[in-house]
C-alpha positions as CSV (number, residue, x, y, z in Angstrom):
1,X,1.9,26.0,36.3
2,X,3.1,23.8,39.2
3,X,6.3,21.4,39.0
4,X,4.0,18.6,38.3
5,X,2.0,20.1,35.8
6,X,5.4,21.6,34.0
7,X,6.9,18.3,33.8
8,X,4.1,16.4,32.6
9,X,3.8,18.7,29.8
10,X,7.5,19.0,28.9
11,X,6.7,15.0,28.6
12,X,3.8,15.2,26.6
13,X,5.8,18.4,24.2
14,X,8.9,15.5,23.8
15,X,6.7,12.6,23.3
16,X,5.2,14.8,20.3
17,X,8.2,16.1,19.0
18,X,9.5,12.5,18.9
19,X,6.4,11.0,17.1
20,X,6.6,14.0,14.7
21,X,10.8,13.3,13.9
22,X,9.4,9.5,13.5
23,X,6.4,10.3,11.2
24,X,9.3,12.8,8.7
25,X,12.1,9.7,9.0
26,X,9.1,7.2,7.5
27,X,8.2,10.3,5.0
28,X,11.6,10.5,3.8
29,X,12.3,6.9,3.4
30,X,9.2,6.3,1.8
31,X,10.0,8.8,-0.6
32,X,13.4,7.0,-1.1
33,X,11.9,3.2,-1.5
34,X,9.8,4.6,-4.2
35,X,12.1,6.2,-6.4
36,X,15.3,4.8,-5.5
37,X,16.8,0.9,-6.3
38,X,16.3,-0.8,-3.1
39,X,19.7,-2.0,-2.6
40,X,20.9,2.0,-3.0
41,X,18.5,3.7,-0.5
42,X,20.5,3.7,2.9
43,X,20.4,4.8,6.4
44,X,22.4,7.6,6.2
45,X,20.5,9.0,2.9
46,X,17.5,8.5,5.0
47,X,18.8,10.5,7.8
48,X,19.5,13.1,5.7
49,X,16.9,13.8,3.7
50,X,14.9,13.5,7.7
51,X,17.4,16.2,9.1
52,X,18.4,13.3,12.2
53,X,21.3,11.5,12.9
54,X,22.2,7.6,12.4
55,X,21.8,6.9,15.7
56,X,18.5,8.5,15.9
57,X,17.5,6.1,13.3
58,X,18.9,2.9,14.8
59,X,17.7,4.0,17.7
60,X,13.7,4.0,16.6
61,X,14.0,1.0,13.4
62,X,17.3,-1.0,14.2
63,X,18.6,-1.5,10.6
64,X,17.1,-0.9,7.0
65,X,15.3,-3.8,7.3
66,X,13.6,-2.5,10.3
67,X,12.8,0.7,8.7
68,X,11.5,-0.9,5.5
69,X,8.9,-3.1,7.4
70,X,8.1,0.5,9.6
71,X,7.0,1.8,6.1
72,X,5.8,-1.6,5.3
73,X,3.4,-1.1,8.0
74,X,2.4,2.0,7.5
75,X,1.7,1.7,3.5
76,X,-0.4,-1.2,4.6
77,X,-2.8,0.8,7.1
78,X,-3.3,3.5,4.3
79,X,-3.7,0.7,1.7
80,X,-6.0,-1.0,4.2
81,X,-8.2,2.3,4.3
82,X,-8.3,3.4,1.3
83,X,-9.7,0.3,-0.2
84,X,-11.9,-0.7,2.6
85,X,-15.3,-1.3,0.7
86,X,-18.4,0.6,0.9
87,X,-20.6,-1.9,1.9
88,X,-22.8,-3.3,-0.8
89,X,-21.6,-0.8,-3.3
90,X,-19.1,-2.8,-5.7
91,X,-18.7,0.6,-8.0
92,X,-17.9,2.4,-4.8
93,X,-15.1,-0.3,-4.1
94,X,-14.0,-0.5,-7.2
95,X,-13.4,3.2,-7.4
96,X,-11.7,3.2,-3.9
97,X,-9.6,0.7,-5.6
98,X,-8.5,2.4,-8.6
99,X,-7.9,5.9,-6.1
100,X,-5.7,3.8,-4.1
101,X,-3.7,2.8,-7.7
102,X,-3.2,6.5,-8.3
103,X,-1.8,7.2,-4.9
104,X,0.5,4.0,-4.8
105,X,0.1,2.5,-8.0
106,X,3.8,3.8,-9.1
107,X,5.6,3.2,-6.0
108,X,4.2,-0.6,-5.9
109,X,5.4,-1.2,-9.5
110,X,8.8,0.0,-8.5
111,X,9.1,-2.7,-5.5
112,X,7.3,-4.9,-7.6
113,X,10.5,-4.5,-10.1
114,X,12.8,-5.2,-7.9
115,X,11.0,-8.4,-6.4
116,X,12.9,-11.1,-7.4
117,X,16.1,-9.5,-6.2
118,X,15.3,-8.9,-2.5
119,X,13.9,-11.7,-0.8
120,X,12.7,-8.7,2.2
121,X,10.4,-7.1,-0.9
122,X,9.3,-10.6,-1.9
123,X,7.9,-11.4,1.4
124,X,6.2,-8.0,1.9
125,X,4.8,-8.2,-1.9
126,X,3.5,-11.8,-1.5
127,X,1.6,-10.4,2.1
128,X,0.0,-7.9,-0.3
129,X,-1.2,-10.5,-3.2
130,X,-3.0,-12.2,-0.4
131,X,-4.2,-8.5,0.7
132,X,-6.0,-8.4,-2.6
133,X,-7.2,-11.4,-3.3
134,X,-8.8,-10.8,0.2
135,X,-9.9,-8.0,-0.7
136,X,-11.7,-9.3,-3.8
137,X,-13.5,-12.4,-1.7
138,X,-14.9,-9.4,0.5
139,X,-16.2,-7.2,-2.7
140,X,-17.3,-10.0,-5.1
141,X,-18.7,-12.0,-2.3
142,X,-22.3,-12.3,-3.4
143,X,-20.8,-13.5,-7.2
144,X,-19.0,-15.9,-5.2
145,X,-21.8,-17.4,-2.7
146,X,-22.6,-19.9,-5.0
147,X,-19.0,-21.3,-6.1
148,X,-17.4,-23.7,-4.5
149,X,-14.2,-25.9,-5.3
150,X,-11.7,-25.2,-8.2
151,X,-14.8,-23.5,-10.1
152,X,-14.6,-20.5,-6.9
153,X,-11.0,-20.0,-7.2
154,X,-10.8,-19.9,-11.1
155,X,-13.1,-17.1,-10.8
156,X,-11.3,-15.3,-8.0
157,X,-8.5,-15.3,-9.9
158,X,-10.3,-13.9,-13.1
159,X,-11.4,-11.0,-10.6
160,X,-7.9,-10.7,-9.1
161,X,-6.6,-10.2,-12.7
162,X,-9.1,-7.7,-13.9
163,X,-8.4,-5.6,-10.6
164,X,-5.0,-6.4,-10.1
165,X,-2.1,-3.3,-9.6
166,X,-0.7,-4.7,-13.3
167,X,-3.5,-4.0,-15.1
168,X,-3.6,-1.0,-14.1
169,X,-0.3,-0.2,-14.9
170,X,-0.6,-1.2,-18.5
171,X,-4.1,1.0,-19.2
172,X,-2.3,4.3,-17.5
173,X,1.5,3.8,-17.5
174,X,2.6,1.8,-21.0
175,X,-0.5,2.9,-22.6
176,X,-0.9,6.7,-21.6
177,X,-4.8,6.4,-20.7
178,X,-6.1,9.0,-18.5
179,X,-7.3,8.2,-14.6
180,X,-11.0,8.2,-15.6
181,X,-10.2,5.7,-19.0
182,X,-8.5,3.4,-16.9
183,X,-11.9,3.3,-14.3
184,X,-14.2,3.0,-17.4
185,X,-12.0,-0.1,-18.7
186,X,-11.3,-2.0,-15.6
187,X,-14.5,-1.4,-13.7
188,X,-16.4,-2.3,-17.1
189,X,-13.7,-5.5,-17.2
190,X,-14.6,-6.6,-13.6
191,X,-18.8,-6.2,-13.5
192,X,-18.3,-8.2,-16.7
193,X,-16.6,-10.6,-15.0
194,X,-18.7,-10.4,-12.2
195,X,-21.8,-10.4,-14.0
196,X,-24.4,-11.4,-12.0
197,X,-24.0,-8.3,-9.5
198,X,-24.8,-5.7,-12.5
């Protein structure tokens, strides 16, 4: 290997190493936002549990802030794929949905909790409201061609409600159901409401 060839691959091997020490930092804080208080989860915790230093972390996020919107970012791309509809298959979405509440159902009740608190988990909360009522729009769509006005958004928000995260939480966390209760119930809850697509 020539001097040109060694160096662009002792490049490429820290350039890897560095996106791997990024991808554990984001693991380990993720971890933290989701079980820990918001308020209590802090940078040197997070370095910590990540095996780096502070300054390794300031160096790559700034501040807690900037590391909560890095894991921000990246909940939302894995949100964003896991509930991207099949297209023209509302049971498919609907079961993408509730896989997607089983992965991150837990973790967003716990930022949910803490909403009213921290204005930083407000703003990223209200961004994902709009997400899913988005997200609704795109799978009802052919219930809603028809609607227009105050009549449309009424029954948005009836589908929002009989998809939405706190539903959810009710059928499998306060009342115990199991996974495959909780998609009988709320996919039976939101054909009924969209009943012109069953």
């Amino acid at each position: 290997m020539n001097m040109k060839d060694r160096r662009a691959y002792q490049q490429t091997a820290r350039a890897q190493k560095a996106a791997e020490t990024v991808e554990r930092v984001l693991d380990e804080a993720e971890a933290l936002f989701a079980s820990e208080l918001f308020d209590r989860v802090t940078l040197d915790a997070v370095a910590r549990a990540a095996g780096v230093s502070i300054p390794t972390l300031q160096r790559n996020f700034g501040n807690k802030e900037g590391l909560f919107a890095a894991v921000g970012g990246r909940l939302r791309t894995r949100v964003e794929a896991q509930r991207r509809p099949p297209p023209g298959d509302l049971e498919g979405a609907l079961a993408a949905l509730l896989r997607h509440y089983e992965r991150d159902g837990r973790t967003m009740w716990h930022l949910l909790r803490q909403e009213a608190d921290v204005p930083l988990l407000h703003a990223g909360l209200d961004e994902a409201r709009g997400v899913h009522r988005a997200w609704v729009v795109e799978v009802f769509a052919r219930s809603l061609r028809a609607l227009r006005g105050a009549g449309r958004e009424r029954y948005i928000d009836a589908l929002v409600a009989a998809t939405d995260l706190y539903l959810w939480k009710l059928l499998r966390v306060d009342l115990g159901r199991t996974q495959r209760q909780v998609a009988h119930t709320m996919t039976a809850m939101a054909l009924a409401v969209a009943g012109r697509e069953r």
